[in-house]
N, CA, C and O atoms as CSV, one atom per row, in Angstrom:
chain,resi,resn,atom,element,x,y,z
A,1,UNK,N,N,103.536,130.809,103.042
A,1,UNK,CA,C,103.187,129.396,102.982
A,1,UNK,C,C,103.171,128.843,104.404
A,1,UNK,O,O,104.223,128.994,105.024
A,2,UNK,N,N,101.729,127.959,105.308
A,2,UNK,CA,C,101.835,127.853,106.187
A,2,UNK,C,C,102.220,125.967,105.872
A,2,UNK,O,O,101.762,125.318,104.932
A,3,UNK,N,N,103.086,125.484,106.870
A,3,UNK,CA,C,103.265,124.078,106.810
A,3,UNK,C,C,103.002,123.586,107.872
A,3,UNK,O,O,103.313,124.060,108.965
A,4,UNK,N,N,102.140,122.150,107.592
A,4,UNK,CA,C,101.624,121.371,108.626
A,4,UNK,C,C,102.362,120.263,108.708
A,4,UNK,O,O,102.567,119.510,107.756
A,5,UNK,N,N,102.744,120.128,109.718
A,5,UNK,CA,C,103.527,118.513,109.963
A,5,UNK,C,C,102.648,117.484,110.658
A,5,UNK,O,O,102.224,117.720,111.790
A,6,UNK,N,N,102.404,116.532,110.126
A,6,UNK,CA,C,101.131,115.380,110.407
A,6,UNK,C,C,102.458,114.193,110.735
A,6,UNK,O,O,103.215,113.635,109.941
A,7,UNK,N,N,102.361,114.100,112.202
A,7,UNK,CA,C,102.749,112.780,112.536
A,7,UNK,C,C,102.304,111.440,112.136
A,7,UNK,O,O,101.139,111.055,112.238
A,8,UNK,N,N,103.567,110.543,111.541
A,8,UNK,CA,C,102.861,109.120,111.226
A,8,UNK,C,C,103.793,108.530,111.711
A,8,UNK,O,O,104.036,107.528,111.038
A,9,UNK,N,N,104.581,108.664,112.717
A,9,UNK,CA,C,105.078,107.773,113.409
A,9,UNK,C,C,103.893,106.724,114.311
A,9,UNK,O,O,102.678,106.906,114.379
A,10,UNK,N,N,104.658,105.665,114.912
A,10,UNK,CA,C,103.550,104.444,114.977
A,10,UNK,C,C,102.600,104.578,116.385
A,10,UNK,O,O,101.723,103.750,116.631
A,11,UNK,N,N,102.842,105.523,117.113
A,11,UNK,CA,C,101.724,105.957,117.589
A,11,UNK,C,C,100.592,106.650,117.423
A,11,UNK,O,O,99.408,106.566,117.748
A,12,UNK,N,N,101.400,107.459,116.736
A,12,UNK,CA,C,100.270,108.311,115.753
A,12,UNK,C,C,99.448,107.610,114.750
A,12,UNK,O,O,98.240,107.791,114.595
A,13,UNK,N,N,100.002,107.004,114.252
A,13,UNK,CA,C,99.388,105.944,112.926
A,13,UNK,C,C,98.293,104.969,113.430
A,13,UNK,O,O,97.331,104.448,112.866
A,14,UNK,N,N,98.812,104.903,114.770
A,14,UNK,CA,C,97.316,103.754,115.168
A,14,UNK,C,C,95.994,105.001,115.994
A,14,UNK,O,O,94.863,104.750,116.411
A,15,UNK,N,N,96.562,105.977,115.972
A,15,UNK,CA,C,95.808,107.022,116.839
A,15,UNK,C,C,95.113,107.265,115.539
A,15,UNK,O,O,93.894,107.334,115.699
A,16,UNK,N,N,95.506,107.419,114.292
A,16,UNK,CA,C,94.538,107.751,113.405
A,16,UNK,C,C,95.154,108.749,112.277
A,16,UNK,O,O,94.461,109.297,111.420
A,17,UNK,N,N,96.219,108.864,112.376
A,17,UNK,CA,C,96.994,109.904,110.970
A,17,UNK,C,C,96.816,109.814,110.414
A,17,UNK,O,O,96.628,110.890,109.847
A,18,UNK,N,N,96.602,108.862,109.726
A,18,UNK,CA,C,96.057,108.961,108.174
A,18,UNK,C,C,94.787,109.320,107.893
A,18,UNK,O,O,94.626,109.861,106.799
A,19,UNK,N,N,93.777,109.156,108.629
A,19,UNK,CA,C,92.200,109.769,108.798
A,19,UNK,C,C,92.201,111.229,108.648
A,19,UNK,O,O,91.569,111.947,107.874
A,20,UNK,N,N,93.258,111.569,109.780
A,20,UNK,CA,C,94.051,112.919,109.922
A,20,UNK,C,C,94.389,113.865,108.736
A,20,UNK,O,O,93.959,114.988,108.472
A,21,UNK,N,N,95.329,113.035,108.073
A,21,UNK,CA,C,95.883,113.425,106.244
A,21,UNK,C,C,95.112,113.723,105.812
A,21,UNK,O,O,95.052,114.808,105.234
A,22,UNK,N,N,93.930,112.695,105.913
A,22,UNK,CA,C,92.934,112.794,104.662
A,22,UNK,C,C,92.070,113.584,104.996
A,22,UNK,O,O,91.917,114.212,103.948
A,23,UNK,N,N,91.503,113.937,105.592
A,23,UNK,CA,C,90.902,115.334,106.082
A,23,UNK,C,C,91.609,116.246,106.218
A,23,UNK,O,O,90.833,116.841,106.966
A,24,UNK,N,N,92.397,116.873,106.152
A,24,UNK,CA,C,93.611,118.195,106.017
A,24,UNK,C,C,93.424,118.366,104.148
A,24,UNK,O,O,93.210,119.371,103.471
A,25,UNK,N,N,93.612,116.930,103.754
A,25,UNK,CA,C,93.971,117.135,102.426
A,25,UNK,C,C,92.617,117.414,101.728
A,25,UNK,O,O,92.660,117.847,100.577
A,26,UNK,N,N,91.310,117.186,102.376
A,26,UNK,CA,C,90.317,117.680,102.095
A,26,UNK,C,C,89.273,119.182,101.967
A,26,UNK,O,O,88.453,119.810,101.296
A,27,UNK,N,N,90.056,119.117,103.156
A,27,UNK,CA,C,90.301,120.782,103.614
A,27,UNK,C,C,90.844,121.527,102.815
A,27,UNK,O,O,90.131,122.234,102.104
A,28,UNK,N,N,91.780,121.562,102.741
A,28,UNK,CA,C,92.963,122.221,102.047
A,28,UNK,C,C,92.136,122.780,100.776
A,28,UNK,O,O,91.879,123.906,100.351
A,29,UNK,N,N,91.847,121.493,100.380
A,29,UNK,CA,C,91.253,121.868,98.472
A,29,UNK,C,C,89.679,122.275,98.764
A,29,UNK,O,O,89.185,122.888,97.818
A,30,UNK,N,N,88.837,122.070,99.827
A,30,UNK,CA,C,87.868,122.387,100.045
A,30,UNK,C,C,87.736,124.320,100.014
A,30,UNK,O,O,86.939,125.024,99.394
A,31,UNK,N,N,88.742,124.667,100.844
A,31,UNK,CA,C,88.669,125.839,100.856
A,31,UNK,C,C,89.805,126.792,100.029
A,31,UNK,O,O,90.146,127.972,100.113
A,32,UNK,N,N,90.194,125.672,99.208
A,32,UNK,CA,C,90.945,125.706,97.649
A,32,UNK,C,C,92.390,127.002,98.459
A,32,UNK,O,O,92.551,128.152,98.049
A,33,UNK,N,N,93.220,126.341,99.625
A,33,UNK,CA,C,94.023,127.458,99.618
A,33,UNK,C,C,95.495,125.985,99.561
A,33,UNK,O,O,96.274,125.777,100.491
A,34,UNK,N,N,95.477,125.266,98.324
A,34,UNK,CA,C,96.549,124.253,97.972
A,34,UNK,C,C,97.881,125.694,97.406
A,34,UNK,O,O,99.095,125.523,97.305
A,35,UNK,N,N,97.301,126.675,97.203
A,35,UNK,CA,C,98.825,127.071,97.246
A,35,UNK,C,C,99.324,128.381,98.255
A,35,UNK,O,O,100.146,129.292,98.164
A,36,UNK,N,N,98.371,127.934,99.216
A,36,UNK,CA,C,99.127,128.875,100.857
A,36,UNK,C,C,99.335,127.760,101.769
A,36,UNK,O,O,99.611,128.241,102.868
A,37,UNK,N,N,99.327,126.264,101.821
A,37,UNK,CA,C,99.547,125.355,102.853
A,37,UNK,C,C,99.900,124.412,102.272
A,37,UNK,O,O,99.267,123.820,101.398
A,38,UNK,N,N,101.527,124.020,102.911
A,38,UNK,CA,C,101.958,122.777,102.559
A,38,UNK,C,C,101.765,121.813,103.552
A,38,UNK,O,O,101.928,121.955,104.764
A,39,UNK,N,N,101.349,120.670,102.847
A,39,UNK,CA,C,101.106,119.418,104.154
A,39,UNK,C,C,102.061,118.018,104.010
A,39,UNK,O,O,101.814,117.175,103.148
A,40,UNK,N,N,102.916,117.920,104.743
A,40,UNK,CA,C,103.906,117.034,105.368
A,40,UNK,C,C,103.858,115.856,106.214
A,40,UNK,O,O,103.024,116.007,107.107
A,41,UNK,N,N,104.426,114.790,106.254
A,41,UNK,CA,C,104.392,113.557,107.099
A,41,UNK,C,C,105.770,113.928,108.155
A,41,UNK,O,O,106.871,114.153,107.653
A,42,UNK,N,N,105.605,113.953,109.313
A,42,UNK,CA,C,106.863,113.927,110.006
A,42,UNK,C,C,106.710,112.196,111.094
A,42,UNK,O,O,105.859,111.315,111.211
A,43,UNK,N,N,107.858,112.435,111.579
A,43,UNK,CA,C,108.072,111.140,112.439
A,43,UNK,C,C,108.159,111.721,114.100
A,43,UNK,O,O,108.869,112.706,114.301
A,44,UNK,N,N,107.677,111.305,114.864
A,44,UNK,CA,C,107.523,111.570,116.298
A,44,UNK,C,C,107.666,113.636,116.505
A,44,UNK,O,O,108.483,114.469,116.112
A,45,UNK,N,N,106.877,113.672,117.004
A,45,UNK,CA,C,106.632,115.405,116.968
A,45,UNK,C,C,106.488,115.508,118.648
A,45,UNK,O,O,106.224,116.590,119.174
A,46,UNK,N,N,106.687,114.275,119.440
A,46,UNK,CA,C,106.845,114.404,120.783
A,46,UNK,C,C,105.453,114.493,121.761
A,46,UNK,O,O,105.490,114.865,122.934
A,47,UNK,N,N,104.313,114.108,121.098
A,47,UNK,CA,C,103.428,114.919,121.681
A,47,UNK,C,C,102.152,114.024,121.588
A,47,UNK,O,O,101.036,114.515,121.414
A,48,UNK,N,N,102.412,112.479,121.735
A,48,UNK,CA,C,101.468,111.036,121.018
A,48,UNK,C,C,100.279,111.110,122.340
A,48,UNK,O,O,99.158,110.877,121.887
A,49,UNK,N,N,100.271,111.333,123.591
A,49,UNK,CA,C,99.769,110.664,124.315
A,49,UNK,C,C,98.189,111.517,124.514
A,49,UNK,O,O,97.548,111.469,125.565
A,50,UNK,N,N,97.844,112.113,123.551
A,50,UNK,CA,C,96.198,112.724,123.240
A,50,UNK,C,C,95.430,112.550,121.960
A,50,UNK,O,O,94.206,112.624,121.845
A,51,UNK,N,N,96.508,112.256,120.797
A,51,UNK,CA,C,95.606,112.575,119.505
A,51,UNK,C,C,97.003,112.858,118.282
A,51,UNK,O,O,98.091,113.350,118.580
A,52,UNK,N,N,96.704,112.528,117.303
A,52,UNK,CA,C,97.770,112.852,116.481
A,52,UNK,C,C,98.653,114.132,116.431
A,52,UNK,O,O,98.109,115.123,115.944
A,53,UNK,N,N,99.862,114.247,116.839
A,53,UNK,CA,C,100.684,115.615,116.865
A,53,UNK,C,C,100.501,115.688,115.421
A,53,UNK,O,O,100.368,114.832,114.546
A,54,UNK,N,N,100.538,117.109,115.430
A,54,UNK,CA,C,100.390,117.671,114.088
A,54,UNK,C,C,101.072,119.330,114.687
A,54,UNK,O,O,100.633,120.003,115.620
A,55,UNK,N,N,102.071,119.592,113.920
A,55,UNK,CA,C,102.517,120.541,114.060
A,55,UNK,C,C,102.580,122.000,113.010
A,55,UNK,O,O,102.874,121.818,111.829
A,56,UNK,N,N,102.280,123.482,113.522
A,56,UNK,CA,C,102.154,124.184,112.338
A,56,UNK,C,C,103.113,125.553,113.355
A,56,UNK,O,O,102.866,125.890,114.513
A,57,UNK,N,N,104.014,126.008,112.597
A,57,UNK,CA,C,104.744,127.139,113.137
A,57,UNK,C,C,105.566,126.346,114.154
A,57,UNK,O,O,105.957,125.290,113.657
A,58,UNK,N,N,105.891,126.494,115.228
A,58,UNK,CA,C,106.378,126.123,116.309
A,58,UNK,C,C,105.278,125.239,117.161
A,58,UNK,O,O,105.509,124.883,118.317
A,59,UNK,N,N,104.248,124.975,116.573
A,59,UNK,CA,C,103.267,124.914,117.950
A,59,UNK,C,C,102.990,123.714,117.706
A,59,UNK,O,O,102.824,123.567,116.495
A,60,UNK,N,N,102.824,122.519,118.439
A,60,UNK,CA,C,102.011,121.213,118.199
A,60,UNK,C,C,100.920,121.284,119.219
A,60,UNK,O,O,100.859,121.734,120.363
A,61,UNK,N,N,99.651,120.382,118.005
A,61,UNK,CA,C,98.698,119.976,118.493
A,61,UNK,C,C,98.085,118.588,118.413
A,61,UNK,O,O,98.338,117.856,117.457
A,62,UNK,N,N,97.329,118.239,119.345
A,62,UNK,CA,C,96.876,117.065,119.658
A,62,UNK,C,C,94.802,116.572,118.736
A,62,UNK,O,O,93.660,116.513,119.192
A,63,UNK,N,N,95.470,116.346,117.285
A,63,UNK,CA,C,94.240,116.216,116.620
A,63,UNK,C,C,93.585,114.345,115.671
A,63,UNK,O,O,93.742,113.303,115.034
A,64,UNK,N,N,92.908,115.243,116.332
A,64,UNK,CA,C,92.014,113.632,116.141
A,64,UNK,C,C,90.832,113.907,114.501
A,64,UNK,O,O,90.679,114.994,113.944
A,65,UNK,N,N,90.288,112.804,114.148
A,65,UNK,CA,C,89.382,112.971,113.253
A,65,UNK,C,C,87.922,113.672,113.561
A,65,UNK,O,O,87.339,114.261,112.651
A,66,UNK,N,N,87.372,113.584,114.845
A,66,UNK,CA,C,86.640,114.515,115.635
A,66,UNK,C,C,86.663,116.499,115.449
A,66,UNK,O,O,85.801,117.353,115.243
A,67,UNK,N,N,87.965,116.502,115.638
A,67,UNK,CA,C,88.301,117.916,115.787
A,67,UNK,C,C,89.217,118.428,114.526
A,67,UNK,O,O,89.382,119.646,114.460
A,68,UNK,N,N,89.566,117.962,113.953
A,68,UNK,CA,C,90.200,118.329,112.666
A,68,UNK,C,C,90.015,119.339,112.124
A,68,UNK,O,O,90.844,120.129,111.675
A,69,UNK,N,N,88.226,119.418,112.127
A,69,UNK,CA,C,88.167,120.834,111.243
A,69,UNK,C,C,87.750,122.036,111.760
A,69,UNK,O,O,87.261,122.943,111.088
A,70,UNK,N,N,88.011,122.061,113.414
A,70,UNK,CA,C,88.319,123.044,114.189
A,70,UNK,C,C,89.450,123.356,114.059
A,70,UNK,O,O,89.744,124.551,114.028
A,71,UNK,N,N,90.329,122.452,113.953
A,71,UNK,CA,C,91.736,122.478,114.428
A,71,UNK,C,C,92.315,123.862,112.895
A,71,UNK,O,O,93.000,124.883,112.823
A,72,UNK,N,N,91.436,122.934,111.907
A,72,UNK,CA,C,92.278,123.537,110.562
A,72,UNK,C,C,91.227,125.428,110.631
A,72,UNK,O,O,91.995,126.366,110.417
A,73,UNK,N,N,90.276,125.702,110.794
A,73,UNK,CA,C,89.763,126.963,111.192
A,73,UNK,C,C,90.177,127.339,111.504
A,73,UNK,O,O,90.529,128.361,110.914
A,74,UNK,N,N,90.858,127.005,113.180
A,74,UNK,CA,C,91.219,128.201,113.424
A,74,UNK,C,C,92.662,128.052,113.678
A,74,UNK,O,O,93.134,129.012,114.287
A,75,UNK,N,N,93.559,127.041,113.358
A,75,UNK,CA,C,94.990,127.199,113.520
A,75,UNK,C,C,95.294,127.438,111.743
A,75,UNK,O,O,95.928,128.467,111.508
A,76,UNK,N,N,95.015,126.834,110.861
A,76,UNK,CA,C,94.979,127.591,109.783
A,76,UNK,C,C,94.687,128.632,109.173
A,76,UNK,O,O,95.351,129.635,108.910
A,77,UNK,N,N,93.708,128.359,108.970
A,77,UNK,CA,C,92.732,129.335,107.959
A,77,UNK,C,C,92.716,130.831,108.699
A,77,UNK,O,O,92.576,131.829,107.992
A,78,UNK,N,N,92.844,130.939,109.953
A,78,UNK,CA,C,93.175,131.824,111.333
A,78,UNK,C,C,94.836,132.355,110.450
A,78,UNK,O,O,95.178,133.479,110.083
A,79,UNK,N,N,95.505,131.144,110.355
A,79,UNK,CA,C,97.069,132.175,110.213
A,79,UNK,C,C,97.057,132.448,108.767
A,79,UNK,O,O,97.936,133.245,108.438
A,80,UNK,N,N,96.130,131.911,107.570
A,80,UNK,CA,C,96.121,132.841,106.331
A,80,UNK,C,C,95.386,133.859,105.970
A,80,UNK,O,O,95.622,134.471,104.928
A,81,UNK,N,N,94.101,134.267,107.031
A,81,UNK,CA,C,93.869,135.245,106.983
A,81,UNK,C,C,94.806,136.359,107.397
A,81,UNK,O,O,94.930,137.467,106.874
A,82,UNK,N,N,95.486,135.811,108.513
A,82,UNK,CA,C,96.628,137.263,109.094
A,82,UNK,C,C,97.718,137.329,108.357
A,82,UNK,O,O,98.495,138.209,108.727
A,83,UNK,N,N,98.053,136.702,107.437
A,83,UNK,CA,C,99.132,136.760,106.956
A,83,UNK,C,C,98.727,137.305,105.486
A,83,UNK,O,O,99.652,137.763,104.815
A,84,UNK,N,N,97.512,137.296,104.961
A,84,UNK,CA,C,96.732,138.498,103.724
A,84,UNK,C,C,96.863,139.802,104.346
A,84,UNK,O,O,97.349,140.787,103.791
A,85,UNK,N,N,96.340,139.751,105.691
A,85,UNK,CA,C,96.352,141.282,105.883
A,85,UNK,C,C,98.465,141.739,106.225
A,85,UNK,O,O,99.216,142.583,105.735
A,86,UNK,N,N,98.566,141.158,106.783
A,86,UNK,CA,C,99.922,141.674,106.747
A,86,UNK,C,C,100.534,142.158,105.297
A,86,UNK,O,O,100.861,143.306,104.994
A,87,UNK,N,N,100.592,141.106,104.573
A,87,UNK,CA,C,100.907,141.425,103.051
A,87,UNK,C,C,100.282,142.504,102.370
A,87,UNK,O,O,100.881,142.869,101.359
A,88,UNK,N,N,98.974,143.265,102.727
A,88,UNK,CA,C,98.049,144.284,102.173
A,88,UNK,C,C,98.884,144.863,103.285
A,88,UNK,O,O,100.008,145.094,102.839
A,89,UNK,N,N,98.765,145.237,104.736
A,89,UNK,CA,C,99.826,146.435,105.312
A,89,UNK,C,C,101.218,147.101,104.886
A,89,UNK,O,O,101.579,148.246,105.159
A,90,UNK,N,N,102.023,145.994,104.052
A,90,UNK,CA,C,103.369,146.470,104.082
A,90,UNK,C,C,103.231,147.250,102.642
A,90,UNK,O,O,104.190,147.868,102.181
């Protein structure tokens, strides 16, 4: 299960998080993987001064409604493909 943390603290929130949400949450069911990615609201992720922090694994990124569905390609959909093949290796 990969989890995304979507900042809505109040920088983020005027930067656009919720635009953010709602495209993740579109995604998500678009490419119908609602039960390999959980999606989360966190509060300050440290990281306001480019684009909504949104965090997945250890890593935060700086995403806007522009880039979103780059962001979810290849920082997602990127870590559930590797994580099928791992599960078919072991």
């Amino acid at each position: 299960m990969i989890t995304i943390n979507v900042c809505v603290g109040s920088a983020c929130h005027l930067k656009g998080s919720y635009k953010v949400i709602e495209a993740l949450e579109r995604l998500i069911e678009g490419y119908e993987v609602k039960d390999k990615v959980e999606l989360k609201g966190a509060f300050c992720l440290g990281n306001c001064t480019e684009g909504v922090s949104v965090k997945v694994d250890d890593n935060i990124f700086s995403v806007n409604e522009n880039n979103v569905e780059n962001f979810f390609e290849e920082q997602v959909l990127w870590r559930i493909k590797n994580e099928s093949h791992e599960f078919f290796r072991s």
